[in-house]
C-alpha positions in Angstrom: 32.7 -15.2 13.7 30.8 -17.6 11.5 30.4 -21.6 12.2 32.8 -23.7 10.0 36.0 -20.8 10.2 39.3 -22.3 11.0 41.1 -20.4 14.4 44.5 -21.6 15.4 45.5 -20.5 18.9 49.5 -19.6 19.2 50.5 -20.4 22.5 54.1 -21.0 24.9 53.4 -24.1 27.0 50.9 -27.1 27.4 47.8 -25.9 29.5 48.1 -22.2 27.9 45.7 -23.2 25.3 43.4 -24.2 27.9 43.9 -21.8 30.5 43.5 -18.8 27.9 41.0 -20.4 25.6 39.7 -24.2 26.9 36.3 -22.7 27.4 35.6 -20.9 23.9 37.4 -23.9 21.9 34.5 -26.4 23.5 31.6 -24.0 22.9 33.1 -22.8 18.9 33.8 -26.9 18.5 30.2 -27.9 19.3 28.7 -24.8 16.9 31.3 -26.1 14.0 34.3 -24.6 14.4 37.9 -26.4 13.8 40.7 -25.1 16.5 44.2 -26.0 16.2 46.3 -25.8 19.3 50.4 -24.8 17.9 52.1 -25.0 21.3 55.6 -23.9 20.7 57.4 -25.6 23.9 55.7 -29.0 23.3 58.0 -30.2 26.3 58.4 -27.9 28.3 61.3 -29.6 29.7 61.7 -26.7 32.9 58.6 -27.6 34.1 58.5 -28.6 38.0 57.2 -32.3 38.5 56.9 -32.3 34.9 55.6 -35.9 33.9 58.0 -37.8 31.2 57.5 -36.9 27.6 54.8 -39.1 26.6 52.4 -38.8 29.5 53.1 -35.2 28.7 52.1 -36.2 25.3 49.3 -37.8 26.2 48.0 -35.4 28.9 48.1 -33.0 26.4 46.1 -34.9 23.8 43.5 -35.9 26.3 43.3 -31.9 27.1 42.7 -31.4 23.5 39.9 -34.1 23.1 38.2 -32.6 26.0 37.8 -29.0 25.0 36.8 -30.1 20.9 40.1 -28.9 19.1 42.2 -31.1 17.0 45.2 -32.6 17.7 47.7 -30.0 19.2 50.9 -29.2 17.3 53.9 -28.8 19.5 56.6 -27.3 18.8 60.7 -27.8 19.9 61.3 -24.8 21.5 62.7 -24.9 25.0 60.6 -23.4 27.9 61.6 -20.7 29.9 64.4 -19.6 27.2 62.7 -18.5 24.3 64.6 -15.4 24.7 67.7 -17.0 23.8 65.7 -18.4 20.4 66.3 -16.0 17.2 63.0 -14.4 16.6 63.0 -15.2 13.1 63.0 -18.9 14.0 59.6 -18.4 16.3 58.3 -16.4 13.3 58.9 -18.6 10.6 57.5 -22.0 12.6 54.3 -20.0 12.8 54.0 -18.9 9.6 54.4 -22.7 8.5 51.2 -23.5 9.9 49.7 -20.3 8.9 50.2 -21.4 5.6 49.4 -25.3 6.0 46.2 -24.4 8.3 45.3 -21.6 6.8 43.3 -20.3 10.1 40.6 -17.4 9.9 41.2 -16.2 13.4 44.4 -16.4 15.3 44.8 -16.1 19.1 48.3 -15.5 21.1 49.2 -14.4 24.3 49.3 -10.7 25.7 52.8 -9.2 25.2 53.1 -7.9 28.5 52.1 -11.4 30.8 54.6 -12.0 33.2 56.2 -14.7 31.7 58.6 -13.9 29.1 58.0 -17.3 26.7 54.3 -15.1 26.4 55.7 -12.2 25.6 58.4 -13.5 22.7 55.6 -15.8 21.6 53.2 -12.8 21.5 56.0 -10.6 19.6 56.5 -13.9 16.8 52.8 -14.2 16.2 52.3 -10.5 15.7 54.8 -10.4 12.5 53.7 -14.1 11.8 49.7 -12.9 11.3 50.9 -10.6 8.7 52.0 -13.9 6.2 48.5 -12.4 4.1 49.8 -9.7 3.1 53.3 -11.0 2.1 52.3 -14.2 0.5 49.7 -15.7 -1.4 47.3 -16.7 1.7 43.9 -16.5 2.9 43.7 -13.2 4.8 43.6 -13.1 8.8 39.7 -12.2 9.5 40.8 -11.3 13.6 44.1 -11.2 15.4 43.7 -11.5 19.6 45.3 -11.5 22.9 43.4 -13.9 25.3 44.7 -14.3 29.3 46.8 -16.9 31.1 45.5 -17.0 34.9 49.0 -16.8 36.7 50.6 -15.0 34.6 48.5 -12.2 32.9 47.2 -11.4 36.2 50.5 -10.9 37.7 51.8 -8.6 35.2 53.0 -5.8 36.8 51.3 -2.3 35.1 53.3 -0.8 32.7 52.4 2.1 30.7 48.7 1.5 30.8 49.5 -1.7 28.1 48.1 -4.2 30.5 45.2 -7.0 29.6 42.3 -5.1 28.8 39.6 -7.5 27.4 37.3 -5.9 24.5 35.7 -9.3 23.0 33.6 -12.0 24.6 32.4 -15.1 24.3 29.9 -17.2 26.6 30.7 -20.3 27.0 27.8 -21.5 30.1 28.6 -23.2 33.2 29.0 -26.2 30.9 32.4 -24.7 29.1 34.1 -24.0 32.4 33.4 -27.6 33.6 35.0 -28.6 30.6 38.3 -25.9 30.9 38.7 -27.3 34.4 38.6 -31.2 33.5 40.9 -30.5 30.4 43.4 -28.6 32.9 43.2 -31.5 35.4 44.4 -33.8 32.6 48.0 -31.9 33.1 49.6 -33.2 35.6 50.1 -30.6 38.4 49.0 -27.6 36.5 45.7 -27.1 38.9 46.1 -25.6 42.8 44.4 -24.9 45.7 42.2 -22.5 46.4 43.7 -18.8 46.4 46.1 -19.9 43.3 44.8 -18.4 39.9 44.5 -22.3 38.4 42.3 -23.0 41.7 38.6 -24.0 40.6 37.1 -21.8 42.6 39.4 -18.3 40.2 38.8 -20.4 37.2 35.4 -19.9 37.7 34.9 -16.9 39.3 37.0 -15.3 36.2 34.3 -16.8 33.6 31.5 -15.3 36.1 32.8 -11.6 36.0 34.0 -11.5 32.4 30.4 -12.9 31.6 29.5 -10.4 33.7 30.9 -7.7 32.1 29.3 -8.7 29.0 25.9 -10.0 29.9 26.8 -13.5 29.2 26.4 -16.5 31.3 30.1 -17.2 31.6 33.0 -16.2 29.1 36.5 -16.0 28.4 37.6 -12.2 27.3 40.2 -11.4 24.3 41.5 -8.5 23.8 41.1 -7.2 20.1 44.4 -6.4 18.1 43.3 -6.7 14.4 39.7 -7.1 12.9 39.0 -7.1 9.8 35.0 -5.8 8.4 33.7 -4.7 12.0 30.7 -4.2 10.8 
């Protein structure tokens, strides 16, 4: 990736974008990267103790401020049912800001998380990325699947096509502080300690995926698309 590229992360429900990606937006932003946050239920109206609209609003703007990305895009698309939304409407409200945003590297969720707004958001984006080589705009440089504590994690295995994480990017002790105060700014989003979205997973996860890749601290993507590997 080079300083100054656009990426647009393509994500269900306010706090995804942090959960799967809070840490790399905050490191990318401070090296000159722009990241735009298209959240797709920007309500999520079936959320438990889910705050009124505009402290939702607001809690998610704060998140974004927080981790360096611009201000989110939310989307009208009601949570927990995306399966009863045609896919060609989730497709084509992608591909709009595909078009207007005209990213370099997209990031989505991994089509087999447990939760099934991941898995028809993942489905959307994956014929959305593909806008380059339909219409008349810049080309997609990388296409990947990041990981949503409490719900990657509990995917069940199926056919080997679990997360598998095959990029990495070190973010420092610094960049999980700053995942963890962006996800405090939802309200009721963090847990106690065993929960995935306790401090103490959040970051022991950035530990052992920096461990993997002998970095101090990282979120992991899985590569789907790449363009010029070398």
């Amino acid at each position: 990736m080079n300083p100054s590229k656009v990426i647009l992360t393509v994500t269900a429900h306010p706090d995804d974008e942090v959960l799967g990606f809070g840490g790399t937006s905050y490191a990318l932003s401070k090296k000159g990267y722009t990241v735009f946050n298209l959240i797709l239920s920007g309500q999520v109206d079936a959320r438990q103790h889910r705050p009124n609209v505009d402290d939702l609003h607001r809690h998610t703007a704060n998140a974004q401020e927080i981790i360096g990305a611009e201000k989110p895009i939310l989307g009208p698309f009601p949570n927990i049912k995306f399966n009863t939304v045609p896919h060609l409407d989730l497709v084509q409200f992608i591909e709009k800001y595909i078009e207007e945003i005209q990213p370099d590297y997209v990031f989505t969720h991994h089509p087999y998380d447990l939760n099934n707004d991941h898995y028809h958001t993942s489905k959307a984006c994956q014929a959305a990325i593909r806008l380059f080589q339909r219409k008349p705009v810049k080309p997609i440089s990388g296409f990947y699947f990041m990981e949503i504590l409490s719900s990657t994690d509990w995917a069940f295995p199926v056919d080997g096509q679990n997360f598998t994480p095959t990029a990495f990017w070190e973010i420092g002790e610094e960049g999980v502080q700053k995942k963890i105060e962006a996800l405090r700014c939802y309200e009721g989003v963090m847990r106690d300690f065993p929960h995935p979205r306790s401090e103490e997973i959040l970051k022991g996860l950035a530990a052992y995926r920096g461990g993997q890749a002998g970095l101090k601290y990282a979120e992991g993507f899985q590569v789907v698309f790449q363009q010029n590997i070398f």
